[in-house]
N, C-alpha and C positions, 0 to 999 in steps of 0.2 A: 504446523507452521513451517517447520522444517518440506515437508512437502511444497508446502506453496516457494519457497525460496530456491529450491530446484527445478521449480517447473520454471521460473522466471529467469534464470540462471542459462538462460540458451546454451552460452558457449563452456559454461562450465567449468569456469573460473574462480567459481569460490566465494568472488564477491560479485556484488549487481551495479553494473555500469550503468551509467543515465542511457544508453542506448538498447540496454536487458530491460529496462521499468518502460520505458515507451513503447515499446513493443507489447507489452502484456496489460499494465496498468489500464483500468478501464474509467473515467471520468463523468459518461455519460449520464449516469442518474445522480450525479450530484445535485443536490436543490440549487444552487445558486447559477450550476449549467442548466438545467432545466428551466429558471425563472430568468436566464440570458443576462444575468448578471458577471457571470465570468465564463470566462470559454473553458475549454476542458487542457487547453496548453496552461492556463495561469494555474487549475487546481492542481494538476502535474507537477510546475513548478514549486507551489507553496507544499506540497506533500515532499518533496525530495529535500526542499529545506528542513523540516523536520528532523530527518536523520544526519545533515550538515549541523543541525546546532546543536544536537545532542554530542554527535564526533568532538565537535571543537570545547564544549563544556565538559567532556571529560579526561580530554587533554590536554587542560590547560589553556587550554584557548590556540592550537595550533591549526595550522591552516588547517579550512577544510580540506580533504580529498576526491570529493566527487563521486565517492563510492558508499557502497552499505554493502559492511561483512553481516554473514549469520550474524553471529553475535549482535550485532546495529537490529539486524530484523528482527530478532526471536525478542533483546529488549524491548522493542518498539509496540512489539503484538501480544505482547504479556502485558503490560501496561494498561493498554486496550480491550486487550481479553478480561481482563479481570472488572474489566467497569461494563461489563455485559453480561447480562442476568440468564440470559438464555444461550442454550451451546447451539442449539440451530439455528436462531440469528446470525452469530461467530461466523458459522461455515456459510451460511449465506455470503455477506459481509466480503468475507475472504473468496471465495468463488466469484462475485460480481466484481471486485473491486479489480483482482488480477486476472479475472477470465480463465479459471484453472479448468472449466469442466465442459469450455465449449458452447456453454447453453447460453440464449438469452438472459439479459440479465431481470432480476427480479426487478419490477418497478415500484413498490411498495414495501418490503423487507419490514423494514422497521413500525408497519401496521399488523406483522402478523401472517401477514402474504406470503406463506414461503413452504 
């Protein structure tokens, strides 16, 4: 996971600015982008609120930042990880989702397809 937050990490800053996740983040095989229910900007957006209302619920409730340190990520992907039964899944998952390895992404993952 570490890995994937340095490959995402362009400038290498340390933390992931909304402008590090849009460049990498990959949307496209979302079901709900797929069935053109939502564009791949809205899943972007509802995915970076995740790590804003985590920020804010553990601080008290103070502004968000607009940022995700490690720590925000490796929480986030540990949480996640752990509600997934298969570790090739995971790295699938993680590989389509931020486009770590260059490839096409998988379009079925979650049948087994990987």
């Amino acid at each position: 996971m570490q890995q994937a937050f340095n490959a995402i990490d362009k400038d290498k800053s340390g933390v992931l600015e909304t402008k590090d996740i849009k460049q990498s983040y990959n949307a496209k095989k979302h079901p709900d982008v797929l069935s053109n229910k939502r564009t791949e900007e809205d899943v972007l957006i509802e995915f970076l609120d995740t790590f804003e209302v985590a920020f804010a619920h553990k601080n008290q409730g103070k502004t968000r930042d607009g940022k995700v340190s490690l720590d925000e990520f490796l929480e986030y992907y540990q949480s996640i990880s752990a509600s997934i039964d298969n570790d090739d899944y995971f790295l699938v998952m993680m590989n389509n989702s931020w486009n770590l390895d260059s490839k096409k992404p998988v379009g079925r993952a979650w049948a087994g397809e990987y």
